[in-house]
C-alpha positions as CSV (number, residue, x, y, z in Angstrom):
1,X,142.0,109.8,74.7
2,X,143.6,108.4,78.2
3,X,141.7,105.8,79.7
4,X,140.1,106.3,82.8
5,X,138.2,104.4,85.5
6,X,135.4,106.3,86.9
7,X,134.8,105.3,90.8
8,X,131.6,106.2,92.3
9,X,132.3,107.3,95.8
10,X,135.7,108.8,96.9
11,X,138.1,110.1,99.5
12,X,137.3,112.8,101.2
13,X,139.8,115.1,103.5
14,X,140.8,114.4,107.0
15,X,138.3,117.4,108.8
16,X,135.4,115.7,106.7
17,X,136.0,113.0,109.0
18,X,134.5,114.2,112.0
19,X,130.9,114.2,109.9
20,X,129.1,110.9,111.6
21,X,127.9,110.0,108.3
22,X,131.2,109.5,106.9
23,X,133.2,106.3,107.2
24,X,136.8,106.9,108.3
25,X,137.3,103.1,107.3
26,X,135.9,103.5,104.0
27,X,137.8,106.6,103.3
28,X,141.2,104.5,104.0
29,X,140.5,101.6,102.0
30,X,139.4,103.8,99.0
31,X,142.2,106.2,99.6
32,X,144.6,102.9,99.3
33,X,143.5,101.5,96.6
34,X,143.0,104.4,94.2
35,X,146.4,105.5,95.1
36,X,148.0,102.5,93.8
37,X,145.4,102.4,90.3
38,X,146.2,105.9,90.2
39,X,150.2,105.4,90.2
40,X,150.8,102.4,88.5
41,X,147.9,101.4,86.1
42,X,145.3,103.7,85.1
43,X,144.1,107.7,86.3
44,X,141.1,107.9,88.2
45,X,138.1,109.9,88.0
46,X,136.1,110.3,90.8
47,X,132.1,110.9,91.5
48,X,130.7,111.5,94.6
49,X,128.4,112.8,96.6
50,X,128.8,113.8,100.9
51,X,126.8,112.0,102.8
52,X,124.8,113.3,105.4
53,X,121.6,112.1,107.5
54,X,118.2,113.4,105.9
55,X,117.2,116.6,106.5
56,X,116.6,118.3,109.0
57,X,119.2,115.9,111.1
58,X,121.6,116.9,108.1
59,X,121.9,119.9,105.7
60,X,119.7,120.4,102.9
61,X,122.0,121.0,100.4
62,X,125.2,118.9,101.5
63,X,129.1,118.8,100.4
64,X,131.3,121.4,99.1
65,X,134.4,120.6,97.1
66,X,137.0,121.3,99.8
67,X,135.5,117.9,101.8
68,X,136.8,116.4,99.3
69,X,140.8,115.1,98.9
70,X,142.5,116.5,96.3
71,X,144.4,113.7,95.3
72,X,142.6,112.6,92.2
73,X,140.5,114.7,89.5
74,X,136.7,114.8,91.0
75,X,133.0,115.7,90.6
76,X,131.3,116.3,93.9
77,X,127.3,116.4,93.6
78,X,125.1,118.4,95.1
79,X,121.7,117.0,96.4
80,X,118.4,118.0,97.8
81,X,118.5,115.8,101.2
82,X,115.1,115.3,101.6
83,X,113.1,112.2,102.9
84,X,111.9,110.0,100.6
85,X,113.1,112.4,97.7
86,X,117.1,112.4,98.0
87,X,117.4,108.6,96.5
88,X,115.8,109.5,93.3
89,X,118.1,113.2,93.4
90,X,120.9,111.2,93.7
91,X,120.2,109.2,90.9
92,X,119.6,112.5,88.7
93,X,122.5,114.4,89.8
94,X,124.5,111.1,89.2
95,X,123.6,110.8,85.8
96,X,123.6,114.1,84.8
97,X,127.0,114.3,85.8
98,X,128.2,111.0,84.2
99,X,127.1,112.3,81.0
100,X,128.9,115.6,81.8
101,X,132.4,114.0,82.6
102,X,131.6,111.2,79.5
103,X,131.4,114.5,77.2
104,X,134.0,116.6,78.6
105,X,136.7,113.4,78.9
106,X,135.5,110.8,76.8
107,X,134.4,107.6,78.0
108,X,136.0,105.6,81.1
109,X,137.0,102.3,80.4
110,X,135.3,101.1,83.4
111,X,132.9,102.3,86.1
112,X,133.6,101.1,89.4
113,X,130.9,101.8,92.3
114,X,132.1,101.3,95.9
115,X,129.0,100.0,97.1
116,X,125.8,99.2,95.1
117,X,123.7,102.0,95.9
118,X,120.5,102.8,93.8
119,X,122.3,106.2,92.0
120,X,125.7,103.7,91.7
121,X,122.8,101.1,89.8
122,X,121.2,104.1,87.3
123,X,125.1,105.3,86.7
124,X,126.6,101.6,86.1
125,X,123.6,100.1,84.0
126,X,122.9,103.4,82.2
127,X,126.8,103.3,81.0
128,X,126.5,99.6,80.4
129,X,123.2,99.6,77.6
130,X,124.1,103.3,76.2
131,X,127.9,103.2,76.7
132,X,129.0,99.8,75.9
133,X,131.4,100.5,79.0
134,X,131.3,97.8,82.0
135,X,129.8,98.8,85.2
136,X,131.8,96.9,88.1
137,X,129.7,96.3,91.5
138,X,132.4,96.5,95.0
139,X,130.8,95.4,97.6
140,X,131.9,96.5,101.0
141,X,128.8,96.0,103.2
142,X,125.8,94.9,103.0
143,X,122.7,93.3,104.9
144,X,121.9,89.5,104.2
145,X,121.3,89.0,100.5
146,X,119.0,85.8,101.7
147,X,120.1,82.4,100.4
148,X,119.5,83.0,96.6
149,X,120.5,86.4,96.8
150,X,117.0,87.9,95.9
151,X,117.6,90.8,98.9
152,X,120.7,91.9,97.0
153,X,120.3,95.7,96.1
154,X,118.5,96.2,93.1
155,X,120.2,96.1,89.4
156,X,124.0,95.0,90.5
157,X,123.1,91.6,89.9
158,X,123.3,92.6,86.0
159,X,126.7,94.1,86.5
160,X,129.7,92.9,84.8
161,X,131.4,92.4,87.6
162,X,131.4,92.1,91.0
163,X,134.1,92.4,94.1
164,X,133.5,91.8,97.4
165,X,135.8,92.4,100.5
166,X,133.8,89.6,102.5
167,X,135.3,86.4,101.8
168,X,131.9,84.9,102.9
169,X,129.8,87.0,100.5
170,X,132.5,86.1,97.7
171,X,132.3,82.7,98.0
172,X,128.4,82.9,98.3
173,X,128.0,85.2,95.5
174,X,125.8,83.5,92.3
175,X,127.2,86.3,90.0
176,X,130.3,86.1,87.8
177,X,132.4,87.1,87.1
178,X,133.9,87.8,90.8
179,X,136.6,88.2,92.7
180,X,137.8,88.7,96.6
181,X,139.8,91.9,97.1
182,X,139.4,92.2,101.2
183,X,142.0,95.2,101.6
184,X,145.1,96.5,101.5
185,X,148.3,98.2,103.6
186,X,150.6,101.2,101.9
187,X,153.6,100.0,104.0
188,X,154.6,98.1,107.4
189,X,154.8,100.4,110.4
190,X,156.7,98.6,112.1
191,X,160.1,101.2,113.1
192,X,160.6,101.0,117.2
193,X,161.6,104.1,118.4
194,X,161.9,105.4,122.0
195,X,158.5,107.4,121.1
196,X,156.8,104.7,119.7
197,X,157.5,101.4,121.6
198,X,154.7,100.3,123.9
199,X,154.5,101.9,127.6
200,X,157.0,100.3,130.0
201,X,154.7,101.3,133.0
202,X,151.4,99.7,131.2
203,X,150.0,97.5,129.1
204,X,147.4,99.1,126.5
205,X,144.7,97.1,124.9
206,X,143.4,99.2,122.0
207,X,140.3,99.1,119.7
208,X,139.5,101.4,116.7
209,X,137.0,102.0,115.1
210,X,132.9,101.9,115.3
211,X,131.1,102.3,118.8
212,X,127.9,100.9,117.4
213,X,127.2,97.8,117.9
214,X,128.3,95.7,114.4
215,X,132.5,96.9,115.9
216,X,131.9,94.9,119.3
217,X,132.7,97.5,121.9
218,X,130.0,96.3,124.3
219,X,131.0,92.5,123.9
220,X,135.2,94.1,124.7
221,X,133.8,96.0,127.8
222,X,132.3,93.0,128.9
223,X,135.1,91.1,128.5
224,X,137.8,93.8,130.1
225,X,135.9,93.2,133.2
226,X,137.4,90.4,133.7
227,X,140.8,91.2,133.8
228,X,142.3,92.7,136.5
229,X,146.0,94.5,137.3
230,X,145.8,98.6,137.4
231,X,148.7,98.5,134.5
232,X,146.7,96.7,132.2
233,X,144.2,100.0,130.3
234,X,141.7,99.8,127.6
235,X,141.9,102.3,125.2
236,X,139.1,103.3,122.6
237,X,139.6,105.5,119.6
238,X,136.5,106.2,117.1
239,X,133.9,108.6,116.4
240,X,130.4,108.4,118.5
241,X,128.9,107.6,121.4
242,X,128.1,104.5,123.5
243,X,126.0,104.3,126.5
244,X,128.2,101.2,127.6
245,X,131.0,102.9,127.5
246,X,130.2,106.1,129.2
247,X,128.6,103.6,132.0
248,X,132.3,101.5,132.3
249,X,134.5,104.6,132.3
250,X,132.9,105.6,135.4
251,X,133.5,102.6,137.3
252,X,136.8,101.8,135.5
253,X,139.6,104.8,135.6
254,X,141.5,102.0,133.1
255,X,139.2,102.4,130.3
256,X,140.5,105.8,128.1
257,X,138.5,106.9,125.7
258,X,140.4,109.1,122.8
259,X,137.4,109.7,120.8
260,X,138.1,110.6,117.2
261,X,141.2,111.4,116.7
262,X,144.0,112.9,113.8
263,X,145.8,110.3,111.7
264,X,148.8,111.5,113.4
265,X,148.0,110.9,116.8
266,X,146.3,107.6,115.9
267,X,150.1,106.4,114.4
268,X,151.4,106.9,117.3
269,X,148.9,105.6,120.0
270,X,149.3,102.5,118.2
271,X,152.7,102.4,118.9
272,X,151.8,103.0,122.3
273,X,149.4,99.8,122.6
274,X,150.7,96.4,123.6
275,X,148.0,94.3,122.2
276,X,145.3,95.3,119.4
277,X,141.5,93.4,119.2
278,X,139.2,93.5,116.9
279,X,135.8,91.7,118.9
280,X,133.6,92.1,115.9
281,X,130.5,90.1,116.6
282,X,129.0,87.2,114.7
283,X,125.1,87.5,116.0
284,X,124.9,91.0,114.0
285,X,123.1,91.1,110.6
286,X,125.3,92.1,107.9
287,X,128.8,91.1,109.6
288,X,129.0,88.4,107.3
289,X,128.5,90.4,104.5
290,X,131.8,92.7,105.6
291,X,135.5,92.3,106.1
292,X,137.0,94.1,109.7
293,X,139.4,96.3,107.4
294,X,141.1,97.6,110.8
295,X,142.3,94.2,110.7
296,X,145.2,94.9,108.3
297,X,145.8,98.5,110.3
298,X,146.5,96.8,112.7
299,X,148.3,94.2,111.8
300,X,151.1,97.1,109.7
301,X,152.0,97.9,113.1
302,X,153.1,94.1,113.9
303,X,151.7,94.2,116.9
304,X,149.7,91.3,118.1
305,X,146.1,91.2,116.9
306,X,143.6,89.5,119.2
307,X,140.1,88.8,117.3
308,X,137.1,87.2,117.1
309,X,136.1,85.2,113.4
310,X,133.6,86.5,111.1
311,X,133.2,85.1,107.8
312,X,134.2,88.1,106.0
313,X,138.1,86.8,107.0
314,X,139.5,84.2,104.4
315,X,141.4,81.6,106.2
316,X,145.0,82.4,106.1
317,X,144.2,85.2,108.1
318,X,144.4,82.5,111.1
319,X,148.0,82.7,110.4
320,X,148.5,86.0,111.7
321,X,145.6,86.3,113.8
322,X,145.4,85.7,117.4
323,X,141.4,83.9,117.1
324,X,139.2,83.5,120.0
325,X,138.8,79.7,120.4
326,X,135.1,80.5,121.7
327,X,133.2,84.3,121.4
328,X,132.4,85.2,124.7
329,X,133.8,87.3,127.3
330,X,135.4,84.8,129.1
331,X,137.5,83.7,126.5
332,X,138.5,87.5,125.0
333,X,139.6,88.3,128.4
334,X,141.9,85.1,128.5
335,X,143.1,85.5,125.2
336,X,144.3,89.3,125.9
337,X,145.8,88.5,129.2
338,X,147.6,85.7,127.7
339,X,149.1,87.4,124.6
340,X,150.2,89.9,127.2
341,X,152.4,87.9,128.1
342,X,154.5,86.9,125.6
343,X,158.2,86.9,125.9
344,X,159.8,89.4,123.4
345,X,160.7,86.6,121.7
346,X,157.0,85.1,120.8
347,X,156.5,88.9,120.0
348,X,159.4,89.0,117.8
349,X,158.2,85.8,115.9
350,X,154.5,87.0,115.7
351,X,155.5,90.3,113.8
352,X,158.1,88.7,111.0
353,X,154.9,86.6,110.6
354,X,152.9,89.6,109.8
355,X,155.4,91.4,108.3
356,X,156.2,88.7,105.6
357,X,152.2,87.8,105.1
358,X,151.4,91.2,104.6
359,X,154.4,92.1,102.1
360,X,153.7,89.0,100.3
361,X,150.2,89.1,99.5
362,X,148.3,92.5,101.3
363,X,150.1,95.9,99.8
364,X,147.8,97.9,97.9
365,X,150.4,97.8,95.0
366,X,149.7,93.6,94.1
367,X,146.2,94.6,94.9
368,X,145.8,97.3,92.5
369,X,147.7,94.2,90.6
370,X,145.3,91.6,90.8
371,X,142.4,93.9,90.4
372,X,143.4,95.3,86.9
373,X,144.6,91.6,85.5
374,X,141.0,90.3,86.6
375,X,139.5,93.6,84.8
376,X,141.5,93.2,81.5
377,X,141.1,89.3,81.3
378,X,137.6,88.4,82.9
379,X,135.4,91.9,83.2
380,X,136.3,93.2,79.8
381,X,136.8,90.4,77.5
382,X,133.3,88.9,78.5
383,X,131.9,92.0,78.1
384,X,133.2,92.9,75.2
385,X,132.1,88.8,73.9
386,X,128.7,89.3,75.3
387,X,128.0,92.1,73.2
């Protein structure tokens, strides 16, 4: 038989996006990578479940199988979304379907779980002991482990491997083998076109992304305060609400809020925007445990990319990064009014910058690379010497 990789968790179709509980950015960076494993290296199986809050905020029975993309072969699972009981249905329906896709398909040649959930543990140790078949833990968020890493979730720290899109969390980790795979882009966006080059009439500072606290849009309102000029505008694009920001659109006609919007539109109000900021906050638990992923969004566009510094960023990023020298919202504001302000020429420099950082190290394609060369020559051959 073909081998396979069998990813817990998935990409799910652009109206599924709209559900609260699922993560547009997640959905991206999944969609990227298993594109390029898919295509180049080996097919893909997916499992996964929808997510939805517990009942009765959500559905009782959640997910049908057109929420899901149909761009790789997939097992969606059905739940009963019940407190206290949906964690341990997850980890049955999980199971039970692992074994089902085992029979029908032979074993994968890897599990990978995007996230170390307790149904992602039962799937990736069960196939580990029963399967001989390594279980590999990606981390994409997650709360403070604590210094020895005795809050991590439950069971991944016996998987065979482990990646972490956190530089911080990778170079914290006490499990190997590891490795740091932050993100990726498909291709540079960078075409100027009549449509698509920033507004002559305004300058447009634009966020995307969460409106909860861990994205920073309070912090950004704050700081927009302090600059003045009516053709300078905010705009905000993301699923949610925020009391903050309802409050600051009234006082301030500049600040447009888009809301969630199509991937479509989205291209092309970032071509619209002059300046793009990502004022992810440091004081929030867990935000050292992630990586900003709309960082390399919106850096394919080669625009200039204001931002504060977590430790989920590995240190080239300063390279192509404009970084707040201090986090507060005296020195955002000067930072964005001073970027708008380049001459073309700065702008011109900035974006071959990005262009050749990103083309050299960031598409999916070398990242898909890396991740299989570390599989093949550190996840599999110690597992394979360890048993």
């Amino acid at each position: 038989m073909t081998d396979y990789l069998l990813w817990l968790g998935g990409v799910f179709v652009e109206d599924a996006l709209k559900h609260p509980a699922v993560s547009t950015a997640a959905n991206r960076w999944q969609k990227g990578l298993l594109e390029a494993l898919n295509q180049k290296h080996f097919p893909v199986f997916e499992l996964l479940h929808f997510p939805e809050p517990v009942f009765p905020k959500g559905k009782l029975r959640p997910g049908v199988p057109n929420d899901v993309a149909s761009d790789f072969d997939n097992c969606l699972v059905n739940y009963w979304n019940l407190p206290v009981f949906r964690t341990m249905d997850l980890r049955r329906v999980y199971l039970k379907a692992f074994r089902n896709i085992c029979k029908r398909r032979g074993k994968p040649l890897a599990v990978f779980s995007y996230n170390p959930t307790p149904w992602a543990a039962a799937v990736g140790l069960y196939a580990q002991k029963y399967l001989q078949v390594p279980w590999v833990d990606v981390c994409a968020d997650h709360y403070e482990p604590g210094p020895g890493w005795e809050s991590y979730s439950p069971g991944a720290e016996r998987a065979a491997g482990h990646v972490f899109l956190s530089c911080h969390a990778f170079n914290s980790c006490p499990y190997w083998p590891k490795m740091h795979l932050d993100g990726g882009i498909n291709r540079l966006r960078f075409e100027p076109d009549a449509e698509n080059s920033p507004a002559e009439d305004k300058k447009i500072i634009l966020y995307t992304g969460m409106l909860n606290a861990w994205g920073g849009v309070s912090f950004l309102l704050k700081a927009f305060r302090l600059i003045s000029g009516p053709d300078i505008e905010l705009w905000i694009c993301g699923p949610g609400i925020n009391s903050d920001l309802e409050a600051a659109r009234k006082s301030d006609p500049r600040i447009k809020f888009q809301g969630l919007v199509s991937e479509e539109r989205l291209q092309r109000i970032y071509r619209q925007a002059a300046v793009l900021v990502n004022p992810r906050p440091n004081n929030i638990n867990g935000n050292t445990m992630n990586f900003p992923s709309k960082v390399l969004e919106y850096l394919s566009y080669g625009k200039p990319v204001v931002s504060t510094w977590t430790p989920g960023l590995s240190p080239d990023y300063r390279e192509v990064l404009e970084v707040l020298p201090e986090e507060n919202e005296r020195c955002l504001a000067e930072t964005l009014q001073n970027v708008l302000q380049w001459p073309d020429e700065r702008k011109k420099q900035n974006s071959v910058a990005i262009g050749n950082y990103l083309l050299n190290h960031k598409t999916w394609e070398k990242q898909s690379d890396r991740l299989v060369d570390w599989l093949r020559n550190d996840v599999l051959l110690n597992f394979k010497q360890d048993k």
